[in-house]
C-alpha positions in Angstrom: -30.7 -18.3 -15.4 -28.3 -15.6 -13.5 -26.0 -14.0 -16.5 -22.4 -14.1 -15.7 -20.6 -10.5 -16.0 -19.5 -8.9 -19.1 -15.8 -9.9 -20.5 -13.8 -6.8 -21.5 -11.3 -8.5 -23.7 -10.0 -4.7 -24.5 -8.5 -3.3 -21.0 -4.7 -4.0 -21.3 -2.4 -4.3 -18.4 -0.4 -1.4 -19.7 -3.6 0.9 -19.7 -4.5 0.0 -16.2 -0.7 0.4 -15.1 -0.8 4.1 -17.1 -4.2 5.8 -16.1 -6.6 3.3 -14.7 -9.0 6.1 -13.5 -10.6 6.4 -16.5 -11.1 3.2 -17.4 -12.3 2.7 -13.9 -14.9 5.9 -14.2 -16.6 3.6 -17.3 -17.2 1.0 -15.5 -18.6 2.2 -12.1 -21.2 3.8 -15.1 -21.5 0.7 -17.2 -20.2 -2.4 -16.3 -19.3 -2.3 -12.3 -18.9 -6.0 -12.7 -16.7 -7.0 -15.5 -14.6 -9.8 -15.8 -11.4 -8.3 -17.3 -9.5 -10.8 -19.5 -5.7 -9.1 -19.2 -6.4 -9.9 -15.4 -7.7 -12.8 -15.3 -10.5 -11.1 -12.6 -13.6 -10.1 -11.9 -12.9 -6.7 -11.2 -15.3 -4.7 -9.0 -15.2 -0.9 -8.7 -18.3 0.5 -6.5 -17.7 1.1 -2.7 -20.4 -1.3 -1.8 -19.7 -4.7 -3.7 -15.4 -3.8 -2.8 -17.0 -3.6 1.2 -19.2 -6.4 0.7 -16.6 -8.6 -0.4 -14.1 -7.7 2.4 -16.5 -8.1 4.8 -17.4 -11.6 4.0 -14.5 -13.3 4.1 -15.9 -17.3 4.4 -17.6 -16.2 0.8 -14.4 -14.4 -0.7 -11.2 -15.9 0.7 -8.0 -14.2 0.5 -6.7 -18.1 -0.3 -6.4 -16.9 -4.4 -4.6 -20.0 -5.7 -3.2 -18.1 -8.5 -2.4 -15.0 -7.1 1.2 -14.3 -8.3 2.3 -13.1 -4.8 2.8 -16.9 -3.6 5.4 -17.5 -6.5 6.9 -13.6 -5.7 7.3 -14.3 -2.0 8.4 -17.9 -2.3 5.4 -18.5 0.0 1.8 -18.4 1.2 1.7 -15.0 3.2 -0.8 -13.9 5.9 -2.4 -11.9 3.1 -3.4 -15.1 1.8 -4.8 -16.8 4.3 -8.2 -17.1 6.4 -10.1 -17.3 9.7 -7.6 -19.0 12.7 -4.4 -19.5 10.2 -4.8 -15.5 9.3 -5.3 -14.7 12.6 -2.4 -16.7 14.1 -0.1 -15.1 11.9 -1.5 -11.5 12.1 -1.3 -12.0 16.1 2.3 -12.9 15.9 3.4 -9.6 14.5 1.1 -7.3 16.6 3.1 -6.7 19.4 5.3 -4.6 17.3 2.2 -2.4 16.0 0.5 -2.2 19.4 -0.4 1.7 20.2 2.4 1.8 23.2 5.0 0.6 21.4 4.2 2.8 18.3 4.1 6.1 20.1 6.8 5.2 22.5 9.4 3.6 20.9 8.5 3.9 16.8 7.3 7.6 16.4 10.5 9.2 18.2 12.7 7.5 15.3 10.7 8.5 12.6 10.6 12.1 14.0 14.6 11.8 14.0 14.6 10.2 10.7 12.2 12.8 9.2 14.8 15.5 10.4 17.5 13.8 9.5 16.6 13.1 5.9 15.0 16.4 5.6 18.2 18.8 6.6 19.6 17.0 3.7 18.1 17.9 1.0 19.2 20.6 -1.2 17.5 23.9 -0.6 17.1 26.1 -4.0 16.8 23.0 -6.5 14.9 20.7 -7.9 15.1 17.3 -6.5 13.1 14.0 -7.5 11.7 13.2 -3.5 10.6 10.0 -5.0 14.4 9.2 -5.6 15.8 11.7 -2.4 13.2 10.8 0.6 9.9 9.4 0.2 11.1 5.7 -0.1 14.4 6.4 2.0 12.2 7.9 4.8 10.0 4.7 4.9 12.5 2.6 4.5 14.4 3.4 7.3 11.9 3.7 9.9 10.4 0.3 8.7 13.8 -1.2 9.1 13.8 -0.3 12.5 10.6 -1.2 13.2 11.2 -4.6 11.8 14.8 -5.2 13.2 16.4 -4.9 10.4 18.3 -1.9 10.3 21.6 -3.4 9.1 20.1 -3.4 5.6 20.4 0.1 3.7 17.8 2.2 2.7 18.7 1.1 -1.1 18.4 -2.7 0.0 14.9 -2.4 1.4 13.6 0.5 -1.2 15.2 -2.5 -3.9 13.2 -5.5 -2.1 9.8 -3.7 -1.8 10.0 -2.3 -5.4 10.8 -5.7 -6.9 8.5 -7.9 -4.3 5.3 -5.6 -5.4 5.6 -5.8 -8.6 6.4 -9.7 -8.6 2.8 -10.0 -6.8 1.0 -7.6 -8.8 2.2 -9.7 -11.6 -1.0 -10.5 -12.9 0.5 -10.9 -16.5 3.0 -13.7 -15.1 5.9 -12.3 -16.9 9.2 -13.6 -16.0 11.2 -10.5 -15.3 9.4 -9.3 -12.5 9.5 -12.9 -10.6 13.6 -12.8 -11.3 13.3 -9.9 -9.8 11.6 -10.8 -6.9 14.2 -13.7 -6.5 16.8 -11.9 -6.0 14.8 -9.9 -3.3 13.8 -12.7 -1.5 17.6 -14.4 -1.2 18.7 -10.7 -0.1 16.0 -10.8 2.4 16.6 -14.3 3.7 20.1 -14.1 4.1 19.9 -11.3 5.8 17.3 -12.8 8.6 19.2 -15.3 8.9 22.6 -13.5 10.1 20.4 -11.4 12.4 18.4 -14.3 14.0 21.3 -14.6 16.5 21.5 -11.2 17.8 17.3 -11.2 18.4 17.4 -14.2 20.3 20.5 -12.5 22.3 18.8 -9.1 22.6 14.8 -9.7 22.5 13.1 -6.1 21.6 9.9 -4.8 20.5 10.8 -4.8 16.6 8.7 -7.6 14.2 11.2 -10.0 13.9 12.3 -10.4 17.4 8.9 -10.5 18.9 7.7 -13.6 16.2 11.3 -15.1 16.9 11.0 -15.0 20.6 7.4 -15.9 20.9 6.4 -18.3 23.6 4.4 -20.7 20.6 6.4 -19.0 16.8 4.9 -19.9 14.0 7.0 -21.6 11.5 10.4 -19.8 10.6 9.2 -20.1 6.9 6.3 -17.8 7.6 7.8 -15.4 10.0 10.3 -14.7 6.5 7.2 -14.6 4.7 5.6 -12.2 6.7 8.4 -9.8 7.2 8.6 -9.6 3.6 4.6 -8.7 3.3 5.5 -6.2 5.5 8.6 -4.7 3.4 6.4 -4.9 0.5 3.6 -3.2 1.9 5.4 -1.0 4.6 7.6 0.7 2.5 5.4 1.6 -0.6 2.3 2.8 1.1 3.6 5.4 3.4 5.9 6.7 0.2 3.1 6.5 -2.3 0.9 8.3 0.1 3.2 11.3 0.8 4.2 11.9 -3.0 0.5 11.6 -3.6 -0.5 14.2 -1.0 2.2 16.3 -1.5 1.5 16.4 -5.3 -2.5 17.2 -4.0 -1.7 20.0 -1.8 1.1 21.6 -4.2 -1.1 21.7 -7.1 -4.0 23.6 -4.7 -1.9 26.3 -3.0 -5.4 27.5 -1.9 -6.1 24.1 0.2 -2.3 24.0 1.3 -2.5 27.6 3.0 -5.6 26.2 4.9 -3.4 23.2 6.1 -1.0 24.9 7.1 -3.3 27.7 8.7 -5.2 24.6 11.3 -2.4 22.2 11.3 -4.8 20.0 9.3 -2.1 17.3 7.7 -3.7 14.3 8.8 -6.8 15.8 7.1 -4.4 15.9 4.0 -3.1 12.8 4.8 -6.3 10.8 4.4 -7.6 13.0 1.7 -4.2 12.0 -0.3 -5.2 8.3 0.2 -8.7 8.7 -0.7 -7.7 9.9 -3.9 -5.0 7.6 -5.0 -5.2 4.6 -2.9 -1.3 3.4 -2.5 -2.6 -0.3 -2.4 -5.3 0.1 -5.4 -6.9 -3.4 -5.9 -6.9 -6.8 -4.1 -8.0 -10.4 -5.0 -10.2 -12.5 -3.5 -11.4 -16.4 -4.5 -14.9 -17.0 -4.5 -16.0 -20.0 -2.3 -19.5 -20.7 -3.5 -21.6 -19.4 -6.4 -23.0 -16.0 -5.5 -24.5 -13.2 -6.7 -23.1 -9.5 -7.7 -25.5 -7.0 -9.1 -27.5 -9.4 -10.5 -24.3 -11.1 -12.0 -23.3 -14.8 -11.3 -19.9 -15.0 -9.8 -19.0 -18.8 -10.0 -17.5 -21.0 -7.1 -13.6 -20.8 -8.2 -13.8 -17.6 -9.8 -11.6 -14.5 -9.0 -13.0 -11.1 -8.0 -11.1 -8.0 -7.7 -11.8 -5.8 -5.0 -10.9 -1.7 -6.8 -10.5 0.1 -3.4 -9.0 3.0 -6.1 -12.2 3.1 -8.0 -14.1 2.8 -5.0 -12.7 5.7 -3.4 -14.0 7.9 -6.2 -17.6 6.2 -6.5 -20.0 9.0 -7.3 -23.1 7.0 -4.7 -20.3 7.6 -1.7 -18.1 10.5 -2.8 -18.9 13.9 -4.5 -16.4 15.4 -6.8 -14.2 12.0 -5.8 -11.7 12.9 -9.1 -10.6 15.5 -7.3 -8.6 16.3 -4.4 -10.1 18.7 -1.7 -8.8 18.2 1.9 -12.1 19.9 3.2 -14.5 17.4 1.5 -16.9 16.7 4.4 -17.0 12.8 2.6 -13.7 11.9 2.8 -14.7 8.4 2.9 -12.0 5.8 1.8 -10.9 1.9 1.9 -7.5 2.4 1.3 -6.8 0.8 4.0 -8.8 -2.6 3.8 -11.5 -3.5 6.5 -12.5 -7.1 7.9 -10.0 -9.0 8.7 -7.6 -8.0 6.3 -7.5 -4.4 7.3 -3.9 -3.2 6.9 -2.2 -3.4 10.0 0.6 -0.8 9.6 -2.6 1.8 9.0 -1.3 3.7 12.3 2.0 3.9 11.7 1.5 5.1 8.0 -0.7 7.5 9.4 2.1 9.4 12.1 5.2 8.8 9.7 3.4 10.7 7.1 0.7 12.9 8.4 1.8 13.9 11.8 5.8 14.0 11.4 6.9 14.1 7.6 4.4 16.0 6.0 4.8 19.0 8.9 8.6 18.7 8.9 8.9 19.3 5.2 6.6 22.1 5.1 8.2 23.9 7.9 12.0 23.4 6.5 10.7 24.0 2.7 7.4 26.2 2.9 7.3 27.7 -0.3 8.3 24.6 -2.0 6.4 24.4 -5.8 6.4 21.5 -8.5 7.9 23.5 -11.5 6.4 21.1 -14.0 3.7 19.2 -13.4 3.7 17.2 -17.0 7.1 15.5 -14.9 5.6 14.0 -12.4 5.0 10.2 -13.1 2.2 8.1 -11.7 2.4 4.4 -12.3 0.9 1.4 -11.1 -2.4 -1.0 -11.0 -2.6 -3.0 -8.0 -0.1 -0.5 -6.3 0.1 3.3 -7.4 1.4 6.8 -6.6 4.1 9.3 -8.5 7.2 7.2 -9.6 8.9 10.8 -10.3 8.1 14.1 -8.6 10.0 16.9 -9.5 9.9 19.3 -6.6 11.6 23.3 -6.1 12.8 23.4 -2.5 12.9 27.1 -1.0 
C-alpha cells in the first residue's frame, strides 16, 4: 500500500512567516513531501512536483474549499477557479494587460510616477523605501491601471496589506479577516461611486473594460477580481524591488556590472528568483495520486513552494544566493499553466525597466547602513517589510 507523506507537527506558522528558507532547505533534502500540520497542507518544495502540479490543473484545482482567501475577499476569486469559469473571468480583465495598452498607455505613467516619487525623496538620509516608495510607487500606477485613482496611495497600500494577509491566513485567526473587512467595504464603496463615471467615460483601465463589456461577468466578481488584483498588484512589484535592491546593495560587485550593461531586468528576475514575492499557493487534489512515491488523497491540500522551488539544488546552483549573472536563473515566481500571473509584464517594466534605473541614476551611490535593519517577513507572500536605505 502507497504510504501517505510524513506529518511535521513541529513547523509553526511563526517560523515559516520569520525564515522559512531553512526550514524549506530540510525538506527539499528530507522530506519534499510533507504534510505540515500548522498549515493544514501538503507542502511541496522541489521545482518538479511545484511544475507538475501547476501544470495539471483537472488533477490539482485551484477550487481549495478552505482556502482563507474566499472568507478574505468576501468571494470566490478567479484564483480559485478552473477550466471555462477561470478562463471567462481571466479574459474579462485582459484587455487592460494586453502588450498595446501596457506600453502605450500604462508604462508612460509609471515612468512619470517613478520620477515623481523619486525627486522626493530625501537625498543625504536614511529613509525606510518600504514606508517612502516601494508600495506608494505600485500603488499608484496600479490605481491607474485599474481606474481607481481617486483612492490614495495609503488606501490601496492599506487594502493590499490587509487583503494578503487575510488569505494567507492559513491559521484562521480573526484579526487578519477584520482586517480584511474593513478593506473590502473601502474597496466596494469606492467601485461603487466610480461605476458611473466608467460607464460615462469607457477607457482601457480594469474596471471600465469588465464594466463595459459586451457579455460582463457578474458585478460580484468584477469586485472580486479587482481586489485579486490590488492584492496581488501592489505587493509583488514592491516585494520584488526591496528584494532586488537589498540583492544588488549587498553585492556592490554585481551592482557595478548592472549598471555597467544596463542589465536591471537581469536583476529584476534574479531578485524574484531568489525571494519569490508570491511564495506558496494551494491547490485541492481531485483524485488520489501519487507524489514521490507518496499518496496524496482525493480531498487533500497540496502546497505548491514556488520559494523553495526557486532554490532547488537539481534546477539551481548556489540558489541561496543572489548572483544576477547566474547562467540558471530559472524561477516560478510567476506561476505557469493557467494560473500564470497575469500582471507578470507589467511587474516586470515598473520595476526592472523604469524604477530600478531611475533610482540608481538619481541616488547612485546609495548603501544600506545596517543590514541587521532590514526586515523580511512573510510565508505565502514575502520580501523586506523595513529597508533602511542611505540616499547620496
Amino acid at each position: 500500500m502507497t504510504p501517505l507523506a510524513p506529518i511535521d507537527d513541529a513547523i509553526t506558522l511563526d517560523q515559516l512567516n520569520l525564515d522559512p528558507f531553512p526550514i524549506y532547505r530540510r525538506l527539499r533534502a528530507e522530506a519534499p513531501v510533507c504534510r505540515v500540520t500548522a498549515a493544514g497542507r501538503t507542502l511541496l518544495t522541489k521545482a518538479a512536483d511545484t511544475k507538475y502540479v501547476k501544470d495539471n490543473p483537472e488533477l490539482f484545482s485551484s477550487d481549495d474549499p478552505n482556502t482563507p482567501m474566499k472568507r478574505a475577499f468576501w468571494a470566490h476569486t478567479l484564483m480559485r477557479k478552473d477550466g471555462e469559469a477561470h478562463k471567462r473571468e481571466r479574459m474579462a480583465m485582459a484587455p487592460a494587460f494586453a502588450p498595446k495598452v501596457i506600453t502605450g498607455e500604462w508604462m508612460p505613467r509609471y515612468r512619470q510616477i517613478a520620477e515623481d516619487y523619486v525627486a522626493r525623496l530625501p537625498r543625504g538620509e536614511v529613509v525606510d523605501l518600504f514606508a517612502l516608495l516601494s508600495g506608494a510607487y505600485a500603488a499608484r500606477g496600479l490605481a491607474i491601471l485599474l481606474g481607481m485613482e481617486e483612492a490614495s496611495d495609503e488606501d490601496m497600500m492599506e487594502w493590499s496589506q490587509a487583503l494578503i494577509e487575510g488569505a494567507g491566513n492559513f491559521g484562521w485567526r480573526d484579526a487578519p479577516f477584520e482586517r480584511a473587512d474593513r478593506a473590502n467595504e473601502g474597496i466596494h464603496a469606492l467601485l461603487d461611486r466610480l461605476q458611473a463615471r466608467h460607464r460615462a467615460e469607457p477607457n482601457p483601465s480594469a474596471f471600465s473594460v469588465m464594466l463595459n463589456a459586451d457579455d460582463p461577468i457578474p458585478e460580484k466578481q468584477i469586485y472580486a477580481n479587482i481586489k485579486i488584483a490590488i492584492g496581488g498588484g501592489i505587493n509583488e512589484p514592491r516585494d520584488a524591488l526591496n528584494t532586488t535592491l537589498y540583492g544588488l546593495l549587498t553585492n556592490p560587485d554585481q551592482l557595478a556590472e548592472v549598471k555597467r550593461n544596463d542589465d536591471w531586468m537581469k536583476a529584476f528576475e534574479e531578485g524574484v528568483r531568489w525571494v519569490a514575492p508570491i511564495s506558496a499557493s494551494s491547490r485541492l487534489v481531485t483524485e488520489d495520486t501519487e507524489i514521490r512515491g507518496h499518496l496524496i488523497p482525493k480531498g487533500d491540500t497540496v502546497m505548491t513552494i514556488q520559494a523553495s522551488a526557486n532554490r532547488d539544488e537539481e534546477v539551481v546552483e548556489n540558489g541561496e544566493v543572489f548572483d544576477v549573472y547566474r547562467a540558471d536563473c530559472h524561477h516560478q515566481s510567476f506561476g505557469n499553466g493557467p494560473h500564470f500571473c497575469q500582471g507578470t509584464h507589467v511587474a516586470r517594466r515598473a520595476v526592472g525597466q523604469i524604477m530600478l534605473p531611475t533610482l540608481f541614476d538619481r541616488f547612485p551611490d546609495m548603501t544600506i547602513p545596517d543590514t541587521d535593519a532590514v526586515l523580511w517577513r512573510g510565508f505565502g507572500f514575502r520580501g523586506p517589510v523595513q529597508i533602511p536605505v542611505l540616499l547620496q
